[in-house]
DRENDO-765595 format. One record per atom (N, C-alpha, C): z, y, x. Coordinates in steps of 0.05 Angstrom, whole numbers, plus 5000, padded with zeros to 4 digits. Layout:
ZYX...
//
This chain:
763839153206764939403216762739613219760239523232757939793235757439853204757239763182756339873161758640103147760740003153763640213143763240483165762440393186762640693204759640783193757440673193754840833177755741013166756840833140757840993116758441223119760741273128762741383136760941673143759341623172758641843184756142003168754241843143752641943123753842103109756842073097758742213077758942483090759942513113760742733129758542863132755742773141753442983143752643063111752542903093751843023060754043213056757343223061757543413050757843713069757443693100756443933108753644033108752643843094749443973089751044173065750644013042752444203015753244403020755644363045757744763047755544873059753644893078751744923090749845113078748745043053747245133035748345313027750545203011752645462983753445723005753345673029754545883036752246103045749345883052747146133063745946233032747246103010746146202992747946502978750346392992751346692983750446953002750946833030749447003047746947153038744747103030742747193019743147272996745047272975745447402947748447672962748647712976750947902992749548262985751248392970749448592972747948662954746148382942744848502921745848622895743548852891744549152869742748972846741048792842739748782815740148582811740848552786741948392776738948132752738347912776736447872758737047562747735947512729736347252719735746992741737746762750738346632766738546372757738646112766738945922755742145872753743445732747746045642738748345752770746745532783748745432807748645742833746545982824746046182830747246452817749346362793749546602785751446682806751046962800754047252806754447392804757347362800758747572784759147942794758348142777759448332790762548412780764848432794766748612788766348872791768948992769769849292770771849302772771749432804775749482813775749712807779149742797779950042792780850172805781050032838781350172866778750252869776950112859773250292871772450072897772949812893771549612913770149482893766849512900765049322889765049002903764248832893764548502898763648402897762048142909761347902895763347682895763647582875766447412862764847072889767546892884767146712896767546692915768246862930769246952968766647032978765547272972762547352974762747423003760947473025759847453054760647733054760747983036760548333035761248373019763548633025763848783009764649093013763849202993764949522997766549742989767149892999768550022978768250352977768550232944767250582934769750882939768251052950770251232952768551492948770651752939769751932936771652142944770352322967773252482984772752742983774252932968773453222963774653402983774053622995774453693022775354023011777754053010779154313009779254593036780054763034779154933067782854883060783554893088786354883107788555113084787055353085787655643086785755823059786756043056784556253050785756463041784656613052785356953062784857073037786957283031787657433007784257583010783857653039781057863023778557733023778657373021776557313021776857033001777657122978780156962959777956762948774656672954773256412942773556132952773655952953773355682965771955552946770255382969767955202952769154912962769554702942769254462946767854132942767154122968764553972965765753602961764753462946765753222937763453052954763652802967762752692975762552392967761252182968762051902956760451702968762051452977760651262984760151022958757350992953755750922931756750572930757850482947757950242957754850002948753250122966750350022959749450032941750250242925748850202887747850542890745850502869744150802859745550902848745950992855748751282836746951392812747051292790744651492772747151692745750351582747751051742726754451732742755351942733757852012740760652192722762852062725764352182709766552322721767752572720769852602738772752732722774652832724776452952713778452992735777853372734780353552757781653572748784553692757786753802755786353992777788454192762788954452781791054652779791654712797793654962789793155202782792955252749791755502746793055812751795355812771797655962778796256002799794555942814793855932837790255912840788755802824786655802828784655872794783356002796781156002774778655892776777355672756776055512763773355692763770955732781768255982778765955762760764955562775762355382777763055132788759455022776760254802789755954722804755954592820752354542832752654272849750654262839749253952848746353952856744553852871743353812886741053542865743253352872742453052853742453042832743853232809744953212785745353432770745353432744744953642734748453642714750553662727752853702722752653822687754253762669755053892639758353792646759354072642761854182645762854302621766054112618766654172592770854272603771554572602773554662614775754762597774854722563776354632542778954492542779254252560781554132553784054262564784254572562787554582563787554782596788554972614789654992626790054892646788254902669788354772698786854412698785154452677783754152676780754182668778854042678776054052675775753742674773553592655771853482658768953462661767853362676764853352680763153082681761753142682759452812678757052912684754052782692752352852698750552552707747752622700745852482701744152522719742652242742741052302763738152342743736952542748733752532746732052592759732252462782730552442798728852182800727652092816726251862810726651692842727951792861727851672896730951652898731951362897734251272879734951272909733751292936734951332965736451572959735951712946737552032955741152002946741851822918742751722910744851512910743651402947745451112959745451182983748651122984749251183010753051113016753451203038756351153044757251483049755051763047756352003045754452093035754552113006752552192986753552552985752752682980753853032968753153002940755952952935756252882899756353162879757653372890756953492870759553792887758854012880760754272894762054422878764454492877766354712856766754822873766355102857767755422865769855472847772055512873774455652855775255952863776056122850776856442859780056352863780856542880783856582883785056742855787256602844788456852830789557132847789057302827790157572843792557632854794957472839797357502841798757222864796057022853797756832877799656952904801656882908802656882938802756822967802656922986803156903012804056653022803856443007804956263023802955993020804555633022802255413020804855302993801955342973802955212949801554882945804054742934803054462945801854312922800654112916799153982893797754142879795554362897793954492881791654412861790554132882787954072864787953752868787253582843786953352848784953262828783253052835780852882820781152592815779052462796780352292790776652152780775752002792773351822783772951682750772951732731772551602712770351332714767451492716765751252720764051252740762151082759761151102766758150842755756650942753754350682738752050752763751050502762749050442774745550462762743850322769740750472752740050282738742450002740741549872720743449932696744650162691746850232669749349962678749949952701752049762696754949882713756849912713759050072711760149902742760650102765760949972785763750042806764850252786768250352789768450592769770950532770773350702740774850682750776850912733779151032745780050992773778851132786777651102821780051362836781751342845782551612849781351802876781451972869779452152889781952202901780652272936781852262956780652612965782852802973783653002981783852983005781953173035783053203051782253513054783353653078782653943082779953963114779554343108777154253125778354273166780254083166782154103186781753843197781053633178781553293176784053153169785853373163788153193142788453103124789152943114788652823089791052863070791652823046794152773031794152613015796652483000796452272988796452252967796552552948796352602923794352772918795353022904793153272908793953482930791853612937791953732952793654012953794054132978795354342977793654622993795254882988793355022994794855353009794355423029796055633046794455893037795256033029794656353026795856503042794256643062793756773088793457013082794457243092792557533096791557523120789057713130787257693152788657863174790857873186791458053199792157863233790957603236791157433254788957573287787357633282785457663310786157903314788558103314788958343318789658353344791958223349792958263377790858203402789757983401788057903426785858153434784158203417782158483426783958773440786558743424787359053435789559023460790458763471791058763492789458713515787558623511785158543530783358853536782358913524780659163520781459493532784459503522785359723522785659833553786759693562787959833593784959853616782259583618781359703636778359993628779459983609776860303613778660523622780760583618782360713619782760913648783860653670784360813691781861023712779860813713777160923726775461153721774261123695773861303686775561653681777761653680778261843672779061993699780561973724780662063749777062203758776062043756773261973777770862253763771062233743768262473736769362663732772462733737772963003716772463193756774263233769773563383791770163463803769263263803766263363807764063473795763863373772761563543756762563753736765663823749766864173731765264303741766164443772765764503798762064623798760964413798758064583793755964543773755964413754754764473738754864703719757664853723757865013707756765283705757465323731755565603734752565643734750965383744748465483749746965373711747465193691746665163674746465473650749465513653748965723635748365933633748266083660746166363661742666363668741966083671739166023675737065983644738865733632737265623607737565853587739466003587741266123557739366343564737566653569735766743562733366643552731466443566729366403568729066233534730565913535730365853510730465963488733266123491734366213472731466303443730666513459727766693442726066523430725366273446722266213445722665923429724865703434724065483419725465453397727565673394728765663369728065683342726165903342723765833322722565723318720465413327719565263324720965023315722764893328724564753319725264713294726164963284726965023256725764963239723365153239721765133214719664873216719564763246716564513229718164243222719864193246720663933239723163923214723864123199725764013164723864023152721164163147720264053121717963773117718363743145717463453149717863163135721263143149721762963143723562883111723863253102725363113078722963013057720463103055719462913029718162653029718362593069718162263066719962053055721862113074724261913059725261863029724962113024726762192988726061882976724061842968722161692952723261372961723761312987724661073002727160982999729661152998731661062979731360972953730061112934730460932904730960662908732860502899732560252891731260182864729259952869728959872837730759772817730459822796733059682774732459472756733059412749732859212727732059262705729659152689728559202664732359122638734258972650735459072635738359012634740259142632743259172642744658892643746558872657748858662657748858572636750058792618751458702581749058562571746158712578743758582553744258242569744358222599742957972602746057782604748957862595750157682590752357642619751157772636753057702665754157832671757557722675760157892674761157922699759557872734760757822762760458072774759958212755759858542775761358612782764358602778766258652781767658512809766158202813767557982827767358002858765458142868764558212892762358492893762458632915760458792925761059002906759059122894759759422877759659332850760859492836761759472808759359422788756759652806754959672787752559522787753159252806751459072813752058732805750658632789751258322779749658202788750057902784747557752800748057452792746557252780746657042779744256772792744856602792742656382792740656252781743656152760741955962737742456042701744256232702745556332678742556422649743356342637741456482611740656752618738356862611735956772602734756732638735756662651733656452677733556182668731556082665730555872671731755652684734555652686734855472707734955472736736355252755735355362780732355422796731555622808728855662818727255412842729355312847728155062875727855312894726255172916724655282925721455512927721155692926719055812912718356082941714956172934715156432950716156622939715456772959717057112948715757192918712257132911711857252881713257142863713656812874715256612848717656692843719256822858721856852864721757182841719957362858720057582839719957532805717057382811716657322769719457242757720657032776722256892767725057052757726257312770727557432761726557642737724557752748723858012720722057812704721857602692721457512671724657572653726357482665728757482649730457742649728457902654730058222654731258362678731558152698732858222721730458372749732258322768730458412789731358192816730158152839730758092864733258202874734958132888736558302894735358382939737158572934736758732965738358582985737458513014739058443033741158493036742358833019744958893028745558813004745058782982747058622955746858392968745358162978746157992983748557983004747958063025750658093045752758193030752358283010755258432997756458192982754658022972756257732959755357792925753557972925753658042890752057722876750757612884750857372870752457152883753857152901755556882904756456802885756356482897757656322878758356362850754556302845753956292809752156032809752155792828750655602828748555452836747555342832745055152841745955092884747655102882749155062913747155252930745955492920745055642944746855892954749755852957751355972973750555913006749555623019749055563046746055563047744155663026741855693027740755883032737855963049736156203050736056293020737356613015734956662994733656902987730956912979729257232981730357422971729757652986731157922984728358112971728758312962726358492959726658692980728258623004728058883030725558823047723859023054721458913082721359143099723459313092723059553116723559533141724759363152724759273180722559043185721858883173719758703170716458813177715158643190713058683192710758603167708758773167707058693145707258383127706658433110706758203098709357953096711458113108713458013109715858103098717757943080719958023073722757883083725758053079727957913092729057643059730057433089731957253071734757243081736157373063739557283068740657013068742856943073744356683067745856793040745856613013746556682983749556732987751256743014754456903017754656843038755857073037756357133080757756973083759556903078762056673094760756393097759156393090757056063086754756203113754556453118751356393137751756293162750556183178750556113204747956203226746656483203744656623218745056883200743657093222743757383213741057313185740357623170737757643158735757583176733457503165730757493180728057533169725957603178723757663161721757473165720957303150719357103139717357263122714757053130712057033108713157063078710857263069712157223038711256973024708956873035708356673021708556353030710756403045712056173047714456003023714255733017716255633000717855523003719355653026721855423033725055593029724755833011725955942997727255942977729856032971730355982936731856362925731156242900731156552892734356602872734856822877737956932855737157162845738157322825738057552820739457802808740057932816740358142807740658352780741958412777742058722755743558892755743159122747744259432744746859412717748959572717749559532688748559802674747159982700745660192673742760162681740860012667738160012688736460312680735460382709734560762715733360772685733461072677731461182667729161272668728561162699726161342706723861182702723860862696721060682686720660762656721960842649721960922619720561262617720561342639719761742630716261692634715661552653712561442662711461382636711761072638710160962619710360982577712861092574712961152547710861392534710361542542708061742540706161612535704461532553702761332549701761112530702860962525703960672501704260822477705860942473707161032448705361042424704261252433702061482414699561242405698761002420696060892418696960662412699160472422698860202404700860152379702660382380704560292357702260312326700960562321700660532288697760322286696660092309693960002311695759712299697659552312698759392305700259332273700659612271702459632249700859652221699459732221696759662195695159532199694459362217692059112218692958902206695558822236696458612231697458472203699858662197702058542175700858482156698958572136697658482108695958142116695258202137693757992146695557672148697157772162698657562171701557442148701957652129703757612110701557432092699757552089698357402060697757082068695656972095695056762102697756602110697656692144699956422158702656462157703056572136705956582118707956312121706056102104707355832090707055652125705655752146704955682172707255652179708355862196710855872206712855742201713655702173716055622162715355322163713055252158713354952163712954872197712955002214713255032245714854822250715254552267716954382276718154252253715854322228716753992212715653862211716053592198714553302200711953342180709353082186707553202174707553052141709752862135710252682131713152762117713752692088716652812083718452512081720152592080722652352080721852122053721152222033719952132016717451952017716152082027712952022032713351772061715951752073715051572091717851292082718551342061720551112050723551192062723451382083725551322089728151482078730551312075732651412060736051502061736051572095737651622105738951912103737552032088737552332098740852532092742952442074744352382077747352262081745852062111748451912118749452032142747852202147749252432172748152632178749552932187748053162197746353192167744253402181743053452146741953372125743453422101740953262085738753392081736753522092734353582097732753412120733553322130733253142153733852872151732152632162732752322153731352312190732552032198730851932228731351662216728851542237729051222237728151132272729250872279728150772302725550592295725250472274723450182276722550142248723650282224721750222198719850362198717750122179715250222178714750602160712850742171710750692186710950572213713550712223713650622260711850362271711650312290711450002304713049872314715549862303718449672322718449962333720649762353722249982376720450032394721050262400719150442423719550332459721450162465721950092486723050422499721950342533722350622552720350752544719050992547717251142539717351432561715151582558714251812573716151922552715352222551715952432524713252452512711152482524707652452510708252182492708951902503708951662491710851702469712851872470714551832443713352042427712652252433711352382416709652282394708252172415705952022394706251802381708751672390709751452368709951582340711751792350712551912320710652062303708752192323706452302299704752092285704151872304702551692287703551542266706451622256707451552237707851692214707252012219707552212200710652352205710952262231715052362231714452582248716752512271715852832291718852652312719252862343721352772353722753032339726052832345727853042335729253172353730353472349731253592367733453542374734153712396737253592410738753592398739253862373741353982362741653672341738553532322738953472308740453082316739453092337740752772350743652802361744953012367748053132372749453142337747653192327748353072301748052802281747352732291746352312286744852262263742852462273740352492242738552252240738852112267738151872270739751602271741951652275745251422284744151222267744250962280745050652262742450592246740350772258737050562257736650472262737650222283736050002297735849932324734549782340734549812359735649802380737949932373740149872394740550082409739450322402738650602419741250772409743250662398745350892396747350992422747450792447748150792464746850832484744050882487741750972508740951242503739351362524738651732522736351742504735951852481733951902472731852192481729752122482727552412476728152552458728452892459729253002438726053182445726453532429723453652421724053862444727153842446728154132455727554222489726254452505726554422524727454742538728254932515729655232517731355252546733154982546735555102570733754902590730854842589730554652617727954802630728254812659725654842667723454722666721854922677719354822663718254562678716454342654716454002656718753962645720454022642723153912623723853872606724953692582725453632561728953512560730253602540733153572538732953192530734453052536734852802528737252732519738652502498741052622478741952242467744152292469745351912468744551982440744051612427742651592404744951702385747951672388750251622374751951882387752952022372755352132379757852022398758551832384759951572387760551512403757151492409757151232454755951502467757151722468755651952490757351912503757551882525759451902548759252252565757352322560756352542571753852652556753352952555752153102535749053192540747653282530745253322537744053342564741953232578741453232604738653292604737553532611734553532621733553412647731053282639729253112655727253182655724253032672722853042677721152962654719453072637718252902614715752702622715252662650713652422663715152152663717952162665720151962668719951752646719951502655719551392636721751152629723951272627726751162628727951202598726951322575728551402558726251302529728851342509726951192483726651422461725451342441724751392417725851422393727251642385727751562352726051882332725651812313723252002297724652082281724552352267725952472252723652662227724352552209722952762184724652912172723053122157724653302143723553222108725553262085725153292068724853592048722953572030721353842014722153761982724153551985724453511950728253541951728353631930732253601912732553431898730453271887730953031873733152891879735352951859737452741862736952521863736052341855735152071848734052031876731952191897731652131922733752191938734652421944737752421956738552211958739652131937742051971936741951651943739751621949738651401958739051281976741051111988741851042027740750762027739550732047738650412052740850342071740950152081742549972092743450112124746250082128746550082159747249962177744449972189743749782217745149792237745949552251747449582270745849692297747449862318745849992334745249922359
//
């Protein structure tokens, strides 16, 4: 009998040792975002719900769920017809590094303005049709904290009121819809996710949202019943009987000889010619080196005065400014033709809502006339967003961001100065030195500018074409190359490809798949391209290897980043049919 009960009670402790284990072992795998190679009895699984709950399979210890809740205003008033809406998302413990989204909207009711992000550099495509936008966007940043969270600020739309909309609450105005969300190891961590609509009230709805159009005629009554009746009675009884009575007689037969003669003259003549030729000069506003129409921006119309435009990030700027001082802020607009704008264009709204989300941001004005030395004012980028008056700040402080301004007729008066001058002395010095000089030598220079050093020919390769131009061939990994480039800087791919005689290829030319189905496996990863025109400066455009597998369209990055690969592109200098026509094999990608 004692050996059957032994037994017995050994069986029962071996197998709660066992559940014991399996379960502190899931405990400790609960949560985890990286996915690394495990032994057998350790693997796990990630799911993708299409409600947006991430998992660990097996009855895992945690779980979360992904959500993303876009926040509409209650109301909005015919004379203040913008709303911004800010999208929010719980990451469910993963790095948010790429995102896909697709609105609906009522375009009877709303017109879509912009779109700004903070984390991401949003590409917006508003093509599909009539009250529908898609968007997508890539993290490039490198502090994958900014990125994870349970109330991330995913990304902000501006919409204008239509003009004609109506006085009332029109219902299923706006609704969203999650396509993808991927994590930083590229692994896909919810789809078709439906975005959740509430207003800025805390109501929620269960579809898309709806939206009340208001005129402003609400705070009328309270001031004019409150106000009106007590100034009224006191005042008007109380001063009129006493100071008729005697002030009358003794003021006006005393002062009226004596002044009359003596200060009337002085008065006159010193203090008007005083003050008019200070001021004159102090009104001018400065204008813009060059009009609305040259620089492309059509919001003059949209707020403040007709004859005043103003953008952020629009062509030819650079992109958004960040943070910068007041000189960075100045260069930063009259490089691109523009100017700073004035505390009162800002308060007037002439650049609202044109992007980089500095509608709730400080940003530099070129006003300092109330300011003390060395100091200029910063507005809030639209009044309905400030939660402080103007103020005058150091100019050379950087915790500023810059917008700017333009005229649609810029003055003629920078033009009456300096053209005199210039004219007469450097036009005919340039014009006979240069041109013989530069026609005869670095002629054949230029034109070979951003080609390979190395022709399609000369490096075997015989793609040129099987896509996009036949002047153009790319490869990932035949020789000259060295294999695949792995992750790479933009310096590191560079130099892959020069040390081969190739070159990197530009954005335009990898949106065309001058490289597609070389190797590697890179037709589905971001490639290095040459291009960095629409990126600020440190920036380089990056471009899926494949048409095919782009999920989303060019994204500028940091060219220190070392997240992206390699493919090399040559140009060809021969017509040789016999080379033409030549295709080597296609590689799977």
């Amino acid at each position: 009998m004692l050996p059957v009960v032994f037994l017995a009670m050994l069986l029962v402790l071996t197998s709660a040792t066992n559940h014991n284990s399996r379960t502190t072992a899931r405990i400790m795998r609960a949560g985890s975002e990286t996915p690394r190679a495990r032994k057998h009895h350790d693997t796990v699984n990630i799911e993708v719900c299409s409600v947006g709950e991430f998992r660990e399979s097996a009855g895992a210890n945690r779980a979360y769920t992904c959500a993303a809740v876009a926040t509409v205003p209650h109301s909005v008033q015919i004379s203040e017809p913008t709303l911004q809406v800010p999208v929010r998302v719980n990451t469910c413990n993963q790095a948010l590094t790429v995102w896909a989204l697709t609105w609906t909207y009522d375009p009877e009711v709303l017109e879509y303005v912009s779109t700004a992000s903070d984390n991401f550099r949003p590409v917006v495509n508003s093509n599909y049709g009539p009250g529908q936008i898609k968007m997508n966007a890539l993290y490039s940043g490198s502090y994958y904290e900014s990125v994870t969270g349970d109330s991330i600020l995913l990304v902000t739309l501006s919409f204008a009121l239509q003009p004609d909309a109506a006085e009332t609450t029109h219902v299923n105005v706006l609704s969203f819809v999650v396509n993808d969300f991927v994590n930083r190891w590229s692994m896909k961590f919810a789809d078709n996710l439906k975005g959740q609509m509430q207003d800025d009230l805390g109501s929620s709805y269960e579809g898309a949202a709806d939206l009340t159009v208001t005129s402003a005629s609400l705070p009328t009554p309270q001031p004019t019943l409150v106000t009106t009746p007590t100034p009224m009675p006191q005042p008007t009884p109380t001063p009129t009987p006493e100071p008729t009575p005697v002030p009358i007689p003794e003021p006006t037969p005393v002062p009226t000889p004596e002044p009359t003669p003596v200060p009337t003259p002085e008065p006159t003549s010193l203090p008007t010619p005083q003050p008019i030729p200070n001021p004159s000069p102090q009104p001018q506003v400065e204008t813009s080196a060059s009009s609305c129409d040259d620089l492309g921006w059509t919001n003059a119309l949209r707020w403040g005065s007709e004859d005043v435009c103003g953008e952020s990030d629009a062509l030819p700027l650079a992109g958004c400014s960040g943070k910068v001082t007041l000189q960075e802020a100045k260069s930063f607009c009259v490089a691109a033709g523009a100017r700073l704008c004035t505390a009162a264009e800002l308060q007037s709204d002439e650049s609202a809502a044109t992007g980089c989300g500095y509608d709730s941001e400080m940003v530099w004005s070129s006003t300092s006339t109330e300011c003390d030395d060395g100091q200029v004012m910063v507005v809030f980028g639209r009044s309905d967003k400030a939660t402080s008056d103007p103020k005058c700040v150091d100019a050379t402080e950087a915790n500023y961001y810059a917008r700017c301004c333009a005229d649609t007729t810029p003055s003629p008066e920078p033009a009456r100065v300096p053209t005199p001058g210039p004219t007469p002395v450097p036009t005919p010095v340039p014009t006979s030195l240069p041109t013989p000089q530069t026609t005869s030598a670095p002629t054949p220079q230029p034109t070979k500018a951003g080609t390979s050093a190395s022709s399609c020919e000369d490096l075997g390769w015989t793609n040129a074409l099987k896509w996009g131009s036949e002047s153009v061939c790319g490869e990932s990994d035949d020789s000259p190359l060295s294999g695949c480039s792995g992750q790479v800087t933009l310096q590191e791919a560079k130099s892959i490809c020069d040390a081969a005689g190739a070159r990197l290829c530009t954005a335009a030319e990898l949106q065309a798949d001058e490289s597609r189905g070389t190797g590697c496996s890179y037709d589905s990863v971001m490639i290095w391209s040459s291009t960095n025109t629409e990126c600020i400066d440190g920036q380089y455009m990056v471009v899926f290897g494949s048409s095919a597998k782009a999920t989303f369209g060019p994204t500028c990055v940091d060219a220190s980043q070392a997240d992206y690969y390699a493919r090399c592109c040559a140009d060809t200098s021969s017509t040789n049919p016999s080379l033409l026509a030549r295709r080597g094999p296609i590689k799977e990608a």
